[in-house]
N, C-alpha and C positions, 0 to 999 in steps of 0.2 A: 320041452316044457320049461326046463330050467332057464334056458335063452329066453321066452317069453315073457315067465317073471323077472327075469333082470332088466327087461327092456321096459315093463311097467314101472319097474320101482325105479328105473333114471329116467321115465316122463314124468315120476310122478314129482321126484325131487326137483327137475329140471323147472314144472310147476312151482311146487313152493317158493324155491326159489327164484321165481321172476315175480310172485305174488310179493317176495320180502324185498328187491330190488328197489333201492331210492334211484329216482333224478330228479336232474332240473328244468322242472318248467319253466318256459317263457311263455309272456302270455302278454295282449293289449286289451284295454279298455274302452270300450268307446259305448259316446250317445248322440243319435241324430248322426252319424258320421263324424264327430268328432269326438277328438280323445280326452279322457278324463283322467286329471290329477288327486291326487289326497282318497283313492276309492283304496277300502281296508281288502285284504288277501287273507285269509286266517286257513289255517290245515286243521281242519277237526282232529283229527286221529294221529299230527301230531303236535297240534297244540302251540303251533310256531306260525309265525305273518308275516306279512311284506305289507309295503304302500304301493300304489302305483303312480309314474314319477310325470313330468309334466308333459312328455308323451303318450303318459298312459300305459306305458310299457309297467314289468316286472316281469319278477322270477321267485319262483317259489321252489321248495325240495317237497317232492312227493313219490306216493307208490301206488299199485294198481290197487284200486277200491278206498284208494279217500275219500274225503269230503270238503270241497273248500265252499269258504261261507265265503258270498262278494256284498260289503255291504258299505253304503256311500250315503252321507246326511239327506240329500232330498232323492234318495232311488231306495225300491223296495230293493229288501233281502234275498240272493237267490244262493243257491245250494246247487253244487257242481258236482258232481261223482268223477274219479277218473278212471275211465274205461282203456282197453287195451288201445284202442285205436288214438286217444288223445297221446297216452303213454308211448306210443309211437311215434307220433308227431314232434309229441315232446314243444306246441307250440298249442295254442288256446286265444283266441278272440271272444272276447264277449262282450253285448248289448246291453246297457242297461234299461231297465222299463222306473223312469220319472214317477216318482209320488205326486200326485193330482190333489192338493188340500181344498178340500170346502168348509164352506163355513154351516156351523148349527142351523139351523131355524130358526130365527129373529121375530118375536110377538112384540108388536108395538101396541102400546095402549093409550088413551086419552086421559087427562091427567086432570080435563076441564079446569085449564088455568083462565082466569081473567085478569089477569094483565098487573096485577096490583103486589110488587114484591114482597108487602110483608105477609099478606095473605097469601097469596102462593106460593110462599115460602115453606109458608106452617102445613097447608095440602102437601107440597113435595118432601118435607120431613116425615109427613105421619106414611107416607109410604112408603119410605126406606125403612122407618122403623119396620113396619110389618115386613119386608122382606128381611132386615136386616138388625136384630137389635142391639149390634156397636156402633150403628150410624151417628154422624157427628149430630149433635141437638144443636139448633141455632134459640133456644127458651132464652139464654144469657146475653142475647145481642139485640139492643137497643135500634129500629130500622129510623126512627124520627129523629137520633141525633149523628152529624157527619163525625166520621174519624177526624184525628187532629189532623192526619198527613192530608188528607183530600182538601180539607177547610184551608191546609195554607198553600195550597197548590192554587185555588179561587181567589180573583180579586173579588172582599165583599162589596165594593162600590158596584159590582154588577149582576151578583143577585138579585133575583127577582124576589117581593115582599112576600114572606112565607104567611103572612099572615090575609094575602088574596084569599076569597075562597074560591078563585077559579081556580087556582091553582093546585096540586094536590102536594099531600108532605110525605116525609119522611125517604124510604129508598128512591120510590123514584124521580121526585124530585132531584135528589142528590144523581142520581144516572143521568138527568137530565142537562143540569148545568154543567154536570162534566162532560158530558156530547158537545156542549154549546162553546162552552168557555174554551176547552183545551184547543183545538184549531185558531182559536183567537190568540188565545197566548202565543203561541207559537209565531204569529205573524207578529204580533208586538215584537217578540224578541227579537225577529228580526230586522223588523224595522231600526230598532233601538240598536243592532248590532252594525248597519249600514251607518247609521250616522254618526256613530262612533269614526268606522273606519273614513267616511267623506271627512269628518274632521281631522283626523292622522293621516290624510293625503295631502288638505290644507297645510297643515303645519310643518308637512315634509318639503311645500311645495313652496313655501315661504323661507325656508333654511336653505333649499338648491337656489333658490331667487338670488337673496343674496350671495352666495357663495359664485354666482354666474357673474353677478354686477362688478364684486370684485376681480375675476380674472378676466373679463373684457377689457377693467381700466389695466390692467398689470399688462395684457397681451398689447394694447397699443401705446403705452408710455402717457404718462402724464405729457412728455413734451409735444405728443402729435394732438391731443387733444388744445392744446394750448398755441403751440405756433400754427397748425394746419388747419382747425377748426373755431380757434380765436373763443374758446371756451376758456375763461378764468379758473384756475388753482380750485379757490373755493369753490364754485358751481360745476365742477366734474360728475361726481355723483349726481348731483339732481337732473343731469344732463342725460345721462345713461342711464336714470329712473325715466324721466320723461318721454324714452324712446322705445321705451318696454313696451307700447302699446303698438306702435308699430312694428314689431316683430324683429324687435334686436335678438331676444334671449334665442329665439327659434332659429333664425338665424347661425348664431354664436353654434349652437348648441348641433346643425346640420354641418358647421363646418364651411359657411358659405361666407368666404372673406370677400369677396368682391362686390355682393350684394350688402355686405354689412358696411363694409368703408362707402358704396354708395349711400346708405342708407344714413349713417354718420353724417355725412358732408350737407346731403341735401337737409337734414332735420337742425341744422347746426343754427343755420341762417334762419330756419324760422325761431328755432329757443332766441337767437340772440337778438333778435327781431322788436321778440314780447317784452 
């Protein structure tokens, strides 16, 4: 009898004691088959967590009859027990189930706007009011006169006469020639920007001119223009201006001295001709 009660009270402590026993669980993450990072670990009973790392792995200290909380920004919360058989394992995979967001029930309502901004202005305020009475008031804004900024954004030379009565005033007018106008503008500018830069190509194209005229005469010497082409001193320059049309610079400028000293020779006889 004595042997039987010693054999219960060392099942019975042998119990307690694997009830009080901590390890370390290892455990992975996953959703859809793939593993999840940044998902929270928490031990309820004792109050201590882990992350799970970019495999989705962790490890946690636990004991038989935890509670781990698994809880991740777009995955519901789920709540784990650990059982003898995990505690054995000593290993834990778990599936997360995806939070599904919908949206409210959306009521659209007819607001019977006719199209006229200041008047459906004052409709679409009186009913913010009623839902809402911090809603901004537009009572203090004037719809028939343009802001200074819109006014110098418009050329007025192209305004149309506010004083048509086909026309109608106030907002939307103003919406109107802003529709109209700003596309315009914009092509002006850049027109106005192209002719800028055609003229800084000109002027560029006038500075390399000369700067070419003179290193033609520097690369063949005054003297070959004068003994081999019987060009006078003074008429050099006006000589290799008058060739430019025939395709000296382009020449020079490809690097084509055979085509250029022909082109010299034969042009020489006509300049010295005239």
């Amino acid at each position: 009898m004595k042997q039987l009660t010693l054999i219960l009270l060392l099942f019975f402590a042998l119990s307690i004691s694997a009830q009080k026993r901590s390890d370390v669980l290892f455990g992975k993450i996953r959703f859809d088959s793939l593993s999840v990072e940044n998902i929270h670990i928490f031990n309820k009973n004792t109050e201590k967590g882990t992350i799970s790392n970019k495999k989705g792995e962790f490890n946690i200290v636990v004991k038989l009859n935890d509670t781990l909380m698994i809880s991740g920004l777009q995955f519901y919360l789920m709540e784990i027990e650990i059982n003898e058989k995990i505690l054995e394992k000593k290993y834990i995979e778990i599936e997360l189930l995806q939070k599904i967001n919908t949206l409210s029930e959306v009521e659209i309502k007819a607001h019977n706007l006719i199209g006229n901004l200041s008047i459906d202005s004052k409709k679409f305020m009186d009913t913010l009011n009623e839902a809402n009475p911090l809603a901004v008031s537009y009572e203090n804004i004037d719809f028939s006169v343009p802001s200074k900024f819109v006014a110098e954004q418009l050329d007025p030379d192209r305004l149309p006469d506010v004083t048509d009565p086909m026309i109608p005033v106030g907002g939307d007018l103003l919406g109107l020639a802003s529709m109209i106008l700003k596309p315009l503008a914009k092509e002006v500018k850049k027109i106005g920007k192209r002719k800028r830069d055609i003229k800084n190509e000109e002027r560029e194209y006038q500075n390399n001119l000369k700067t070419v005229f003179e290193n033609i005469r520097s690369e063949f010497s005054d003297a070959f223009f004068i003994k081999t082409l019987h060009i006078p001193l003074e008429k050099i320059d006006a000589f290799i201006i008058y060739c430019e049309s025939y395709g000296i610079v382009d020449l020079f400028l490809k690097n084509k001295r055979i085509e250029l000293i022909d082109l010299l020779i034969r042009e020489s006889n006509n300049f010295n001709n005239n």
